[in-house]
C-alpha positions, 0 to 999 in steps of 0.5 A: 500500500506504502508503495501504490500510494506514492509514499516509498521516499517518506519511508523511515527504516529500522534495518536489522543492524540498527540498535532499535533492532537489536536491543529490547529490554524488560524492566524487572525487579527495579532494573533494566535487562537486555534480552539475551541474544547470541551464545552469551545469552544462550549459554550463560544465565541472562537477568531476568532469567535465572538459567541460561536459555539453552535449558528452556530449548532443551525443555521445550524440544523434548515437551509432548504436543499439546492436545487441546484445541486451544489454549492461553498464552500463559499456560502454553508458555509455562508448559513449553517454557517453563514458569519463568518465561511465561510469567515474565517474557509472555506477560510483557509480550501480551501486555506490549502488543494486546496490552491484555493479559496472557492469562486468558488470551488465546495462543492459538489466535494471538501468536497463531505461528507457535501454535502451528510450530507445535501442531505440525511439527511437535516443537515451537523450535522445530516448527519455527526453523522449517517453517510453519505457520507461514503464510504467502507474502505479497511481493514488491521492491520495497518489501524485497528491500526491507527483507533484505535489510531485515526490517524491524519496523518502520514509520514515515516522515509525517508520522503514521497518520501520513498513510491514511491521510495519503489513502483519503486523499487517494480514493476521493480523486479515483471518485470515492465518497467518504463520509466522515463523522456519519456514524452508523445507528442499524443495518438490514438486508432486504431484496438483496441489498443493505440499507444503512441508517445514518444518524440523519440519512440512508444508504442502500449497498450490495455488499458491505465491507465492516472495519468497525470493533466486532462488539459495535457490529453485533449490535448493528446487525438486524434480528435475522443475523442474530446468530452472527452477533452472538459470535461477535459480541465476545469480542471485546476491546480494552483501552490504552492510554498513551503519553508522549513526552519530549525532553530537552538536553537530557539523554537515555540509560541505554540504546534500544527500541524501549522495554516491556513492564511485566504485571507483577512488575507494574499493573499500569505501565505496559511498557516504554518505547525509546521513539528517537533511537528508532526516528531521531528524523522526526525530533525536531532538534538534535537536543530533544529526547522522545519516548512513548508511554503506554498506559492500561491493563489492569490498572486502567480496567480497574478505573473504568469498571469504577467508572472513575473519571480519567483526567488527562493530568492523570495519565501524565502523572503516571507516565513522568513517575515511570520515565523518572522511575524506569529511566531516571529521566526527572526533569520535566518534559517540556511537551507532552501529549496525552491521548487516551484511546477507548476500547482500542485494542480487540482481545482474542481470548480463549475460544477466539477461533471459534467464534471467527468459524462460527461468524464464517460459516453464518456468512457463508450458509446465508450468502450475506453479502458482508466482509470482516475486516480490521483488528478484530478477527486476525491481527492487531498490528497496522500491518494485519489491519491492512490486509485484512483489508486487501483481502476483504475487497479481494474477496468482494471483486472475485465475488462480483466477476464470479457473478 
């Protein structure tokens, strides 16, 4: 998409060499560690960690196959693992990209690749080296470049909201009518074509492509679907509140894409991204310092279910403690920006698969003319948003040719 939109030159790579690439850190006991890396890390004991990893390999390749179905991520990792990778390296990693908790989300639906390894060749190692759980990739000379250059993560000069304000400008000039702030009140299917309630108007569509979080959705539907909005509406989203800060003249501890923070560590903070190692481009000075503060899991939950208010100056306070704490960055920041995002993130927890298979086979017993596309179903990350996208309207052209 980077590409078809003319935005290959506004691309910000991290290669695979660069210190944001090779250095993540958890904060543990008070303390930041590296991850292990190489023979070091394999063979010797690595903080937070207590044995050297070569024992949990060793542990892992000689663990039998699963026989359920399904399983959370927590008891997977403890069984594969061992208790130490599952209560620390897991926890942090569902809390830094789900900002869930491993111990309902669902290992076969969030991290479908481990849960494949194991299936199909009885070791996460073993699966991971030939291969499974590998999907074809899409091609193109920007995706062949940022393999060959091993690509971490990416971002674009203006920022991410360059893409979809690139997209939106893209589509009105092939024609395309967007209608902004129109929020959707029902929908219905009669002869054949949708009718969509607006909050002042109407529109009639043959086929529907929905991005909106599946529990907005399951309550859109009308009656004769209700078999779709009960696989739907377990899908549940948690917010996330995200601070930037902006400092002046002082300098990080260490050199990295940021640090994780494990529950036991911090119910509040999820984690710290280091934003001017990986794009010191979009700094402004050479002098100024960025990182990124996120903020939700049982802390933030425990709040809303209180129906507490939630002030911006709140997270702020929460977000300067834990850069001063974790980092020891004291002084004030001499900007901030505080944006909390409601029910943002969807959860797939334990039986996701199903209910995805249960809204499928809805779809396509009735031959309803709706695509489910976004966060939801398959991946939270802007990458999976984006083909889930691609293959929605896939799906929606081969539909019509066919016809």
């Amino acid at each position: 998409m980077v590409s078809e939109l003319g935005l290959d030159s506004a691309v910000l790579p991290v290669p695979g060499n660069h210190p944001a690439a090779q250095n993540r850190f958890l904060y543990v006991g008070g303390t930041l560690h590296p991850l292990p890396t190489g023979l070091r890390g394999l063979f010797l004991p690595a903080p937070p960690f207590t044995k050297p990893l070569f024992w949990t390999g060793l542990r892992e390749l000689m663990t039998p196959r699963g026989a359920e179905a399904d399983e959370t991520v927590h008891s997977f990792a403890e069984r594969r693992l061992g208790p130490e990778v599952a209560s620390i390296a897991m926890d942090s990693l569902c809390r830094g990209v789900f900002a869930g908790d491993s111990r309902v989300l669902s290992v076969r639906s969030c991290f479908p690749s481990l849960f494949q390894a194991e299936q199909s060749h009885r070791s996460i190692l073993l699966g991971l080296l030939l291969g499974a759980g590998q999907s074809p990739q899409l091609d193109s000379p920007l995706i062949s470049q940022a393999r060959a250059e091993r690509w971490s993560q990416w971002s674009l000069r203006g920022g991410l909201e360059t893409l979809p304000e690139t997209l939106g400008t893209y589509l009105i000039h092939q024609g395309v009518d967007i209608l902004k702030g129109q929020a959707v009140c029902g929908l219905n299917f009669q002869g054949g074509r949708w009718q969509v309630s607006l909050e002042d108007s109407n529109l009639e569509a043959d086929h529907i492509i929905s991005a909106v979080p599946a529990a907005v959705l399951s309550e859109l539907l009308p009656s004769e679907a209700a078999p779709l909005a009960q696989a739907l509406a377990p899908i549940r989203a948690v917010s996330v509140a995200v601070v930037n800060l902006q400092y002046q003249g002082v300098h990080l501890p260490v050199q990295g894409f940021g640090h994780l923070v494990p529950s036991s560590e911090d119910p509040g903070v999820l984690g710290i991204v280091y934003d001017s190692v990986a794009f010191p481009e979009q700094d402004g000075c050479h002098s100024s310092l960025r990182v990124t503060v996120m903020l939700g899991g049982a802390w933030l939950q425990a709040l809303e279910d209180a129906g507490h208010e939630l002030p911006q100056k709140l997270f702020q306070q929460e977000a300067q403690e834990a850069v001063a704490t974790q980092l020891g960055l004291k002084e004030p920041p001499t900007q901030s920006l505080v944006s909390l995002h409601k029910s943002c993130i969807p959860q797939y927890t334990l039986g996701h698969w199903q209910r995805l298979e249960a809204a499928a086979q809805f779809l396509g017993n009735h031959q309803l003319p709706l695509s489910l596309a976004g966060a939801s179903y398959e991946g939270v990350s802007v990458n999976d948003c984006i083909e889930s996208g691609r293959r929605a309207a896939a799906h929606v052209l081969n539909t019509n040719f066919d016809h």
